[in-house]
N, C-alpha and C positions, 0 to 999 in steps of 0.2 A: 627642928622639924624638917622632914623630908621635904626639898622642894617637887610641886608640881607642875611645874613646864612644859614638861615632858606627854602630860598628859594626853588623850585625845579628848577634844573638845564637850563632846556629848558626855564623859565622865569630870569632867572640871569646867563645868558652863557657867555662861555669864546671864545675867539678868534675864536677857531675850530666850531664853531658852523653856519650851515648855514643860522639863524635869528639872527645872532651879532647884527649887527645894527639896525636893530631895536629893539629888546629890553632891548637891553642896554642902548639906548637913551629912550627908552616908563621908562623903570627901573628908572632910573637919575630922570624924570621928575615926576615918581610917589613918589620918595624915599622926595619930596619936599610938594609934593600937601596933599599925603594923611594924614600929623599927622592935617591939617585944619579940618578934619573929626570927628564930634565927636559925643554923645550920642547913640541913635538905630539906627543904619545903617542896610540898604539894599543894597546888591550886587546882581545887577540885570542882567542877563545870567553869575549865578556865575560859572559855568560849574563845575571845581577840584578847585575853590576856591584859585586860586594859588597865590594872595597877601594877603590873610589873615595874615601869619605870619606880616608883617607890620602894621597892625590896633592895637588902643590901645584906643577902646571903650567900652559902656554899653553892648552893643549889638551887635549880627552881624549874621545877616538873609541872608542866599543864594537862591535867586530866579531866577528858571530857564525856558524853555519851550524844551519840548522834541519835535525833529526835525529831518529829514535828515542830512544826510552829516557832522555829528558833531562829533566833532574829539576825543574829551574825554568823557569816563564814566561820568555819573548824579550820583553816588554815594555819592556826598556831599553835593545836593541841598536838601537843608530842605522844600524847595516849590515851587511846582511843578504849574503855572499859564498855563491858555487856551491860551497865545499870542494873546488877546482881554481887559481882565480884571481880575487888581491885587484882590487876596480873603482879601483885606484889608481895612477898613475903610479910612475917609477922614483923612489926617496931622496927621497921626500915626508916621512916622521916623523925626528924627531931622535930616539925611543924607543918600544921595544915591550914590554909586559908581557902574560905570557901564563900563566898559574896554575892548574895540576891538568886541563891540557887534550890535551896528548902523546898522553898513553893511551887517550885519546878519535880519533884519528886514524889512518887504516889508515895514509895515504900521507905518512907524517911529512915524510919526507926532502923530498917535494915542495913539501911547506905551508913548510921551511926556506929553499930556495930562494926562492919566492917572500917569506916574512916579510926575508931578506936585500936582497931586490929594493926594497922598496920603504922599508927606512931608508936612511937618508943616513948618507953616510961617518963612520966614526969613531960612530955610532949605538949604544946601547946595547940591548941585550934582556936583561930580567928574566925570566926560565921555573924554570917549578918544576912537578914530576910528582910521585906518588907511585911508593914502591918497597914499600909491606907494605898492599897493601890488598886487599882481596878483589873480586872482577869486582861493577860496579857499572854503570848506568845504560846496561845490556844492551839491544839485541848492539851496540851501541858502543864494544865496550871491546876495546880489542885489542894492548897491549901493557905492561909494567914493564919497564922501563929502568932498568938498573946505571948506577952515576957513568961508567963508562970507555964506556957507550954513547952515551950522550947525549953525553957530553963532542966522541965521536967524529964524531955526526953532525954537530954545531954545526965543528968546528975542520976537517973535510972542505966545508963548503959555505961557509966564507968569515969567519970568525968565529975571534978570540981569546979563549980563555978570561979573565976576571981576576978571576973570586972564584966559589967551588965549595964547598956545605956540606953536610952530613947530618943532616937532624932529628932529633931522635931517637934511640935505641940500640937494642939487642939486646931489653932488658929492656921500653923501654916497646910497644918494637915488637911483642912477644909478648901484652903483656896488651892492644894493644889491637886485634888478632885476635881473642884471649879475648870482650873486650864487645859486638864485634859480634857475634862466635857468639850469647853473649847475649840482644840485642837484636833479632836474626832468626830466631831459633827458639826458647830459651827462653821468655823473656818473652811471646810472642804467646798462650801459652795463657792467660793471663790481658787477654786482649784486649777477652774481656765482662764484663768488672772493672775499667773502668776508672780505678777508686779505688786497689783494691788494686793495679794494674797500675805507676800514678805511684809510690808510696811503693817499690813493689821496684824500679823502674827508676834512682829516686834515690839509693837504701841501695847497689846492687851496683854501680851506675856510680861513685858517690863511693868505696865502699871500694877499689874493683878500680885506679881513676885514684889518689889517693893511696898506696895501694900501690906501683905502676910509683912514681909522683912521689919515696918513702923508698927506694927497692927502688934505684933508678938512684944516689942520693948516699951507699949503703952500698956498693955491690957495684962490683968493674971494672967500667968500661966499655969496650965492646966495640960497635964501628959494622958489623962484618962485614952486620949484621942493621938497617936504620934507618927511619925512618919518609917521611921525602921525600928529594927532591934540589933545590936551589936553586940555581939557576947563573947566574950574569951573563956576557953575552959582548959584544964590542964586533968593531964591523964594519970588517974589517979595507980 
């Protein structure tokens, strides 16, 4: 397994963190998918680039689209695209990763077409989107995608499914709805506190994340409800 040390923090969090769950769970699932990756890779809405330390290729091109509401500096994007059309020829990458960006995308189906255009045969794509998360890095947010939708647009535009997972469950999925409520309305009233603000942010995010963490290896699970989607497709 690839190590994560390397990491920044807010993508390989610990307990106190109020996106534990899910990215710890998106973490796991990536720390699996991505050594599948190989020759010139494209990371596409690479934003800060934040799982590169994990890659162990030829290449590794970060392509992004400058937009509202986006939450990190483009400092690290080598390529900056129209959110129409990549500046790249046909079947140039042997691999494309592309991470919590979907939902960020009106014209998905389009951005598909094109990301198929320009792997090369037999190419792989890594994508992962969230399914429990509340509208985020507005008004750019414009969709959640079910497993059978995603699934659908990928295998309609040219693409084989061959590995499909669900982060997450019903249970962690709930409480970590829960921490954001939390952490965007609760917690703000102690905002000119910022002493007292860290110590409650740490105590209810630690109890609330290890809760979901016992709460999931006592009780069914149950995915009806999950925290992302992770899908690998290869080009057919």
């Amino acid at each position: 397994m690839i190590p994560k040390h390397k990491l920044l923090s807010d993508f390989n969090p610990g307990l106190t963190h109020p996106l534990y769950l899910i990215r710890n769970r998106l973490l796991k699932s990536l720390q699996l998918q991505i050594p599948k990756l190989k020759g010139k890779i494209m990371d596409f809405g690479c934003g800060i680039k934040p799982y590169e330390p994990l890659f162990v290729v030829d290449e590794y091109i970060g392509v992004d689209f400058i937009g509202e509401g986006q939450t990190y500096a483009k400092t690290k994007v080598d390529v900056i695209y129209d959110g129409k059309t990549l500046p790249f020829p046909d079947e140039v990458f042997d691999s494309i990763f592309s991470t919590e960006v979907a939902e960020h995308i009106f014209n998905l189906e389009d951005i598909i077409i094109e990301l198929q255009r320009v792997l090369k045969k037999d190419g792989t794509i890594l994508l992962t989107c969230p399914f429990t998360m509340p509208e985020h890095e507005a008004p750019n947010d414009f969709a959640r995608y079910t497993s059978f939708a995603i699934g659908d647009i990928l295998k309609r535009n040219g693409f084989e499914i061959i590995h499909y997972e669900k982060t997450g469950n019903f249970i962690e999925a709930l409480f970590q709805l829960q921490i954001i409520y939390w952490d965007q309305s609760i917690l703000k009233i102690f905002r000119k506190i910022p002493v007292v603000r860290t110590v409650l942010r740490k105590a209810v995010y630690g109890l609330f994340n290890l809760t979901a963490v016992v709460c999931s290896k006592i009780f069914p699970i149950n995915k009806g409800l999950y925290l992302n989607n992770v899908i690998m497709a290869k080009k057919l």
